[in-house]
Each structure stands twice: as structure tokens, then as C-alpha cells.
N, C-alpha and C positions, 0 to 999 in steps of 0.2 A: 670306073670307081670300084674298087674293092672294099669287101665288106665284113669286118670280122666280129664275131662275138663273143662276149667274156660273160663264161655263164660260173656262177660262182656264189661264195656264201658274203661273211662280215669282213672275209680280207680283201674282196674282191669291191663291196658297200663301201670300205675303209673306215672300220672301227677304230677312232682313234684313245688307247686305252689310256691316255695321262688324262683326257680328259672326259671321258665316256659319251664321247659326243662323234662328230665325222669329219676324219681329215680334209683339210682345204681340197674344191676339186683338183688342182693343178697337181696335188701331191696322192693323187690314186693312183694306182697302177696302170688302170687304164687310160687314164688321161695320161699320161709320162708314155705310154704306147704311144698314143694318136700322135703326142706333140712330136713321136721321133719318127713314125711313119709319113708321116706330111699329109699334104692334100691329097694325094690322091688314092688313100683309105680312109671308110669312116671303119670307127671302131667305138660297138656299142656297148658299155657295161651295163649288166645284169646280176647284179650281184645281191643275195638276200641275207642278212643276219638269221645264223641257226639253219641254212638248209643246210641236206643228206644227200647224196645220191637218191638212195631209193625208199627212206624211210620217211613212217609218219610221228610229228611230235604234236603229240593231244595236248601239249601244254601252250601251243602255241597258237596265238592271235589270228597268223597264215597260214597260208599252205606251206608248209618247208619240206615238201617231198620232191626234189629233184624232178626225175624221173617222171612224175605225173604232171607238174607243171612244163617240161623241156617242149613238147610237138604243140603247146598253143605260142609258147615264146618263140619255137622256130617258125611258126605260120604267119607270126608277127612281124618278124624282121625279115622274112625270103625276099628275095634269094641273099643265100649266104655263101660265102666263098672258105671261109676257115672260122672252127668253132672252137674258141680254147676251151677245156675245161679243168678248175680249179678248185676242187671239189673236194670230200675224206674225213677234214678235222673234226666236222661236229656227228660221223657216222661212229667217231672211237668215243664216247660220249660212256661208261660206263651202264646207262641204262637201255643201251643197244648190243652190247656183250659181244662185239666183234673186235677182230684181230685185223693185222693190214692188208691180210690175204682176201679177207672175207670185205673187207674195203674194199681192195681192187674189182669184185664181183659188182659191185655197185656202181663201181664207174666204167663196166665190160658191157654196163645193162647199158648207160647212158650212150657211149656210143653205136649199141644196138638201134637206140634208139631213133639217132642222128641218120646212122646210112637208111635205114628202112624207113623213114618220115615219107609221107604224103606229102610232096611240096604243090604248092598253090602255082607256080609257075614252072613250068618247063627248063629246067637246067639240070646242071650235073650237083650230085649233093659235094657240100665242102669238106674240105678236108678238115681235121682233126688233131686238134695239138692237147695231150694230157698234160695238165703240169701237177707236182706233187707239191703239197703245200710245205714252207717251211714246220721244222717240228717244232709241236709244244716245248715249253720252258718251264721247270718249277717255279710254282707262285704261291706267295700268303694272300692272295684275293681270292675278296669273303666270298663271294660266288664262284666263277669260275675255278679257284683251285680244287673245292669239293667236285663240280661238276665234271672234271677232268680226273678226278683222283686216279694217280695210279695208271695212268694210259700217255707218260712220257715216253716211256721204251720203248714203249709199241709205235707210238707217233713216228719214231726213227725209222723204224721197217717200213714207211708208206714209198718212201722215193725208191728203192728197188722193187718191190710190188708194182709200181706203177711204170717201170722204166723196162720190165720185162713183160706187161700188160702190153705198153705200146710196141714191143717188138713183135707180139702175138698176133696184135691187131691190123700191125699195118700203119700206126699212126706217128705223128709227131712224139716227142718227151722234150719235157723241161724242168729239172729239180729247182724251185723256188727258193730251196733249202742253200742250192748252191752259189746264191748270190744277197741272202737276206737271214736275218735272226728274228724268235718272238721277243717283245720284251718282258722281263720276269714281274712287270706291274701286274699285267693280268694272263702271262702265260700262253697266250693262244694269239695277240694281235700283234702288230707291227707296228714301230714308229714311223714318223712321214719318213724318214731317210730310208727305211728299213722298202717301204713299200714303192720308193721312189726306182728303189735300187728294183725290184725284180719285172716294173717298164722296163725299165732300160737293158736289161736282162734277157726279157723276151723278142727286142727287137729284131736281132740278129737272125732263128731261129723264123719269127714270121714273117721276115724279110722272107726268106730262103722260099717258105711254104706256096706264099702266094707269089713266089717266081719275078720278085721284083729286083 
């Protein structure tokens, strides 16, 4: 049995934005994984609305610091064989004042963090697939468009930041972007088609990884 992780934020949770509520499970992305890898992967999502990479948001209820939450989630689920990560959108946040470059550092820490983990059992650490999230979308939502303000153009630069990140690294890529769109309700989620499409998307790709 192989074991994959999808460590991730709200598109990862499956914020669904017509209705501010969460996509049926069968229309996650992660579930649309499992159902086309079959039996014999499980594939666990982990996805939090509003995490960072590597930052902290003091307005928040949780923890949503990537990075400090990632070594008790991997201690959690070890052994692991492939760790996707799906990470960025909410690090371009205007009151975090970064660019997709300084993104990509955020997600260089998380897979720092991945090969150098203290695993609880005796194995080889998993491999690593980055994938770039699709980009923002202009929106007139009352929340999210001020909380995005201004950080569409920059949202475009994350898939090659992140596609020369993985070449650096040594790891998987997969542009989310290039198989899915946000929708302009609320600029930053997906619809279920939207989210269905980038399962199906990734199959291919973690087929490959875990040499199936």
C-alpha cells in the first residue's frame, strides 16, 4: 500500500465559493486522486483554509503556519511515500508583502523540511511533488477581493517560480493552473468541475512518482 499526502490550504479543504460552504467529498481533488489511483494507494488530504508556507496569521482561529504545523502532520501519517504540496495563494495575501519568488522560499523551507524530518519508523523519506496553485481571478467579493487586492499578476509568476524551484530541488512539478481556473465569485476557489479537473490532472504524474 502506498501512501500519499496532500498537504495544502482551502483549495486543497475544497472551499466551495457559490456556496461558502465544502465541496461534496467526491468532488475534492483529493478524493478524484484516490478514486483514479484505486486500491492500492491511500491518499490522505490535509488541507486547511488560509494556510502559508511559512507564515503566521494572528487573525486566525488556528494554526495556519505551514511549516510549523508540517513535522507533527508528517509524524502523524509516517511512513509516507509521496508528499504533494499545494501551497502559495494565501502567502501573496497583501499583508505578507511578498512576490512569487519570495513564495517559492516558503515552499524551499517546506521541502527542507520534509527530507530532513525525524521519521518515527525506519524508511526512506517520500518523494515530493510541488504543484502551483491555479491563479487568482478578478473579483467584486466583499472579502476576498480587498484581501487579495492587487496580487493577480503576481499570482501568475507562482507556476514558473515553482517549476524552476522543483528543478532546483530535485522534485516533482505540476501547474494546477494548467488544467483548472479560479472562479471570479470569489477569485481565489474553484468550482467542483474546476477542482475535479486538477485530481484528475495529478493522476498521471503521481502514477509516475510512486512507480506504479
Amino acid at each position: 500500500m502506498k501512501t500519499v499526502l496532500c498537504y495544502g490550504d482551502s483549495l486543497t479543504w475544497g472551499v466551495n465559493a457559490e456556496t461558502d460552504r465544502r465541496h461534496a467529498y467526491e468532488d475534492r481533488w483529493p478524493s478524484v486522486l484516490q478514486k483514479g489511483l484505486g486500491h492500492g494507494v491511500r491518499v490522505i488530504p490535509e488541507g486547511l483554509n488560509g494556510r502559508t508556507t511559512v507564515y503566521d496569521d494572528h487573525s486566525a482561529d488556528c494554526d495556519r503556519n505551514g511549516a510549523r504545523m508540517l513535522p507533527t502532520i508528517l509524524h502523524t501519517h509516517a511512513p509516507l511515500d509521496l508528499v504533494i504540496i499545494l501551497l502559495g495563494t494565501n502567502d501573496l495575501k497583501p499583508v505578507f508583502a511578498n512576490n512569487a519568488v519570495i513564495v517559492g522560499h516558503g515552499v524551499k523551507r517546506l521541502v527542507e523540511i520534509v527530507r530532513h524530518h525525524a521519521w518515527p519508523v525506519e524508511a526512506e523519506g517520500p518523494e515530493i511533488l510541488i504543484v502551483s496553485p491555479p491563479a487568482l481571478c478578478e473579483t467584486d467579493h466583499a472579502l476576498l477581493g480587498p484581501m487579495f487586492a492587487g496580487r493577480v499578476a503576481e499570482a501568475r509568476n507562482l507556476a514558473s517560480v515553482y517549476r524552476d524551484l522543483a528543478d532546483e530541488l530535485g522534485c516533482g512539478f505540476f501547474d494546477a493552473g494548467s488544467v483548472a481556473r479560479t472562479t471570479p465569485l470569489d477569485g481565489v476557489h474553484m468550482d467542483a468541475e474546476n477542482t475535479r479537473a486538477v485530481g484528475r490532472g495529478l493522476e498521471p504524474i503521481v502514477r509516475m512518482m510512486l512507480g506504479m
